[in-house]
N, C-alpha and C positions, 0 to 999 in steps of 0.2 A: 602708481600701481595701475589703474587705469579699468578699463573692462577685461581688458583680454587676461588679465592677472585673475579677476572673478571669476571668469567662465575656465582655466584653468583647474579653479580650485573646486567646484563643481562638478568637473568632469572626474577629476579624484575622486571624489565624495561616492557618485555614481559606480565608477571602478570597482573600488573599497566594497558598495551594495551586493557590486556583481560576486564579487571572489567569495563574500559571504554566501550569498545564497547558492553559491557551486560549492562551499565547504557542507554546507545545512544539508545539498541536497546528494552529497559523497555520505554523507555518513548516515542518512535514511536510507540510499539504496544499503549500504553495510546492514544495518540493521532489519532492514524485508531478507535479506540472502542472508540472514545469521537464524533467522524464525524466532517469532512468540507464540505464546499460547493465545487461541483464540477461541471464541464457543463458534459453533459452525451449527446451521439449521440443513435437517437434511431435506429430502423432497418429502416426507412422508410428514415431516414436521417435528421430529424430535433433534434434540440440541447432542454434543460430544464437544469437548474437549479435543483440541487438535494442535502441532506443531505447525503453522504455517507461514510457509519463505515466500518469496516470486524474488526470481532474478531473470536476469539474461543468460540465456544460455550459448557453450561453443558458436552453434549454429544462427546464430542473432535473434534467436526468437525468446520473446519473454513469458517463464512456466510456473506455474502456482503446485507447489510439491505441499503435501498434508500428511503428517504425520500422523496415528494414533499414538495416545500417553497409554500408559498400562502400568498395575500394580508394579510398586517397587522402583517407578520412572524408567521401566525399559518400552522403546520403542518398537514395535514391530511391522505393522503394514506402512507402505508407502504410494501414496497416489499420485501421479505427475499429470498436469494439464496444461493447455495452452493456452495463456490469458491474452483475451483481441483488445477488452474494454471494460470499464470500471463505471460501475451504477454505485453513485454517491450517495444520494437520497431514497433509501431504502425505507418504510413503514415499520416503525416499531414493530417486534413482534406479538403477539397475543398475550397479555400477564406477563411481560418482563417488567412493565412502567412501577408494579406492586411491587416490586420486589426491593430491600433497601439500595438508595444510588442510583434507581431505575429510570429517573427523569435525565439523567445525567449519561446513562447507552444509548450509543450512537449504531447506526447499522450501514453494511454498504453490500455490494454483490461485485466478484468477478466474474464476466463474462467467458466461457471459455469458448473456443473453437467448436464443441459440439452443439454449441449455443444453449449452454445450461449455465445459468445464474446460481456462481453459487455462494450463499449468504453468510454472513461475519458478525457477530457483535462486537464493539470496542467497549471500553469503559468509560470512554470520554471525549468528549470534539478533537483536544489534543492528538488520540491516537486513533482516532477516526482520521484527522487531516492527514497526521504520518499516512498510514497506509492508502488511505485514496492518490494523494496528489505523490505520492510515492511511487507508486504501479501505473500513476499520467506521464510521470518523467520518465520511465524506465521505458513505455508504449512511443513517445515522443522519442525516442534514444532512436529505437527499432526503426520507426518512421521514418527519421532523417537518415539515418545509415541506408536505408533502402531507395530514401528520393538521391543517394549521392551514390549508388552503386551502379 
């Protein structure tokens, strides 16, 4: 068998790593461009309930769309922004930590184009990491499409 049969079987292994983490990272972008409910802190400081996606759009640019929920689950306002960058490590907010499960919210910010951070609770590292390194690969997408245009 020898080495070169090793370093074969390695280089699979590796392969196999990559296709996975391109399948992980296909069906996180699906899931950012499908939307969850998210709690959203506004500038003044009070929280809503909000539908929010980010995808790429036509145009190559990656956009953070926020929906309002409303009685009865019908949707009405729709806000579209242009997301540049993704603030991961965000400061809990003030009296969330009391709250039950509250050591356990995660918080991040999408930066947008008007340079207004706008802030997110998760419920967990899990879907804190979805959405951050989610909206990194989706910005990474945008980048290299523009370094090869």
């Amino acid at each position: 068998m020898g080495m070169g049969g090793h370093s074969h079987g390695h280089k699979h292994g590796a392969a196999q790593r990559q296709d996975e983490n391109n399948f992980l990272g296909i069906c996180c972008q699906e899931l950012l461009a499908r939307g969850t409910e998210l709690l959203k802190r506004t500038r003044k400081g009070s929280l809503h309930w909000k539908v929010v996606s980010v995808y790429i759009n036509r145009t190559g640019v990656v956009m953070l769309k926020l929906k309002s929920r409303h009685v009865a689950g019908t949707i009405t306002k729709k806000k579209k922004s242009v997301v540049v960058d993704v603030c991961r490590d965000l400061a809990a907010w003030p009296g969330r930590h009391l709250l039950e499960g509250g050591e356990h919210r995660r918080y991040f910010g999408l930066r947008t184009a008007e340079h207004r951070v706008i802030e997110f609770e998760c419920a967990s590292q899990r879907e804190h990491d979805m959405w951050t390194k989610g909206v990194a690969r989706l910005l990474a997408i945008v980048e290299g499409r523009k370094r090869f245009a």
